[in-house]
Residue, then its C-alpha position, 0 to 999 in steps of 0.5 A: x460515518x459516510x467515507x468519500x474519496x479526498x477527489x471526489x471532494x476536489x482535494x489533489x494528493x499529498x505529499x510523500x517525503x517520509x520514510x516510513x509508512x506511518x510518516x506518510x500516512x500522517x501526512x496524507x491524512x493531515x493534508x486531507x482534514x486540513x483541506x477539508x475541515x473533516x476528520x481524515x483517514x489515510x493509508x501508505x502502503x507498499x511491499x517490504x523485501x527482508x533481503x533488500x534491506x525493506x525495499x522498496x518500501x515506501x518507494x514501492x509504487x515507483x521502485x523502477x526509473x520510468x519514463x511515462x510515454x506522451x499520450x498514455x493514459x493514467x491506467x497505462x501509465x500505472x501498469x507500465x511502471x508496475x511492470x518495470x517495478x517488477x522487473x527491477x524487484x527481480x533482477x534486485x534478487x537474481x541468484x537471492x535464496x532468502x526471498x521472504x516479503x510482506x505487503x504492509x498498510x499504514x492506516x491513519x485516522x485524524x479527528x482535524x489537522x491538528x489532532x494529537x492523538x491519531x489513531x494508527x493501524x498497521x497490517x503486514x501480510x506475509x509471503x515470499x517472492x517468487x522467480x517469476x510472475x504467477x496469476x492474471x488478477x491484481x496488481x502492482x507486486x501482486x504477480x510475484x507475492x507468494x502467499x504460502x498459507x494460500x498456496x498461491x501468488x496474490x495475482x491468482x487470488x479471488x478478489x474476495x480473498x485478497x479483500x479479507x485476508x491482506x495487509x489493507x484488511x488486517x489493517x481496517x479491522x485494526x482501525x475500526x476497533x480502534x475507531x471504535x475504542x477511542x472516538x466511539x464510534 
């Protein structure tokens, strides 16, 4: 098996209407194989606040009205926005005690467009949110997700850490037994 990016193969993104993580990762991944021809593998992911009902939830990457400014390239843009994320995520728990979170990862394989039997993994990575950002790395809600078995913020997490122990992680080793089980491989 060779992965490659859906860009590299000059097919833009997909939709995501859904409401669940699952929902659009199907989407992602059918959009993908029907572009392509190809079987398909796809993720959503987000984080999950208990006291907030979920939120953000799917809507994670984009919690925070924002407003991109002209000219700003691609990588401001993203850090701007997480910035505001972040912002809004605290004053959403200003004065809040009950702060457990879980990044989740929705990871969905396709073998064609049509295929009725997709394989689908999940992984949820425990934490909690903290009062204020802590750590330089990462990103996203990474400066606020405290991870209590590791005693630190993901932000503060060797790359190599983060890589093997969170919610994308639980949920690639899911799919590659699951991969493994039902095409095979």
């Amino acid at each position: 098996i060779e992965l490659v990016s859906q860009g590299s193969l000059g097919v833009g993104e997909a939709e995501e209407p859904h409401a669940t993580f699952v929902e659009n990762g199907l989407a992602k991944a059918r959009h993908a194989a029907a572009a392509t021809g190809l079987p398909a593998i796809a993720d959503d992911s987000g984080l999950c606040v208990d006291a907030l009902g979920g939120a953000p939830g799917v809507q994670s990457a984009v919690f925070a009205p924002f407003t991109p400014v002209a000219g700003q390239d691609r990588e401001a843009h993203r850090r701007a926005q997480d910035a505001a994320n972040n912002h809004l995520l605290l004053a959403r728990l200003a004065g809040v005690a009950y702060r457990r979170a879980s990044f989740v990862c929705s990871l969905v394989a396709l073998r064609s467009p049509a295929d009725p039997e997709p394989l689908i993994a999940f992984g949820r990575w425990g934490g909690e949110i903290l009062a204020e950002p802590q750590g330089e790395g990462g990103f996203g809600y990474d400066p606020l997700m405290f991870i209590p078995a590791l005693g630190q913020a993901v932000a503060g997490l060797p790359a190599a850490t983060k890589n093997a122990q969170s919610h994308r992680a639980i949920a690639a080793a899911q799919m590659l037994a699951l991969m493994r089980g039902a095409w095979h491989l």
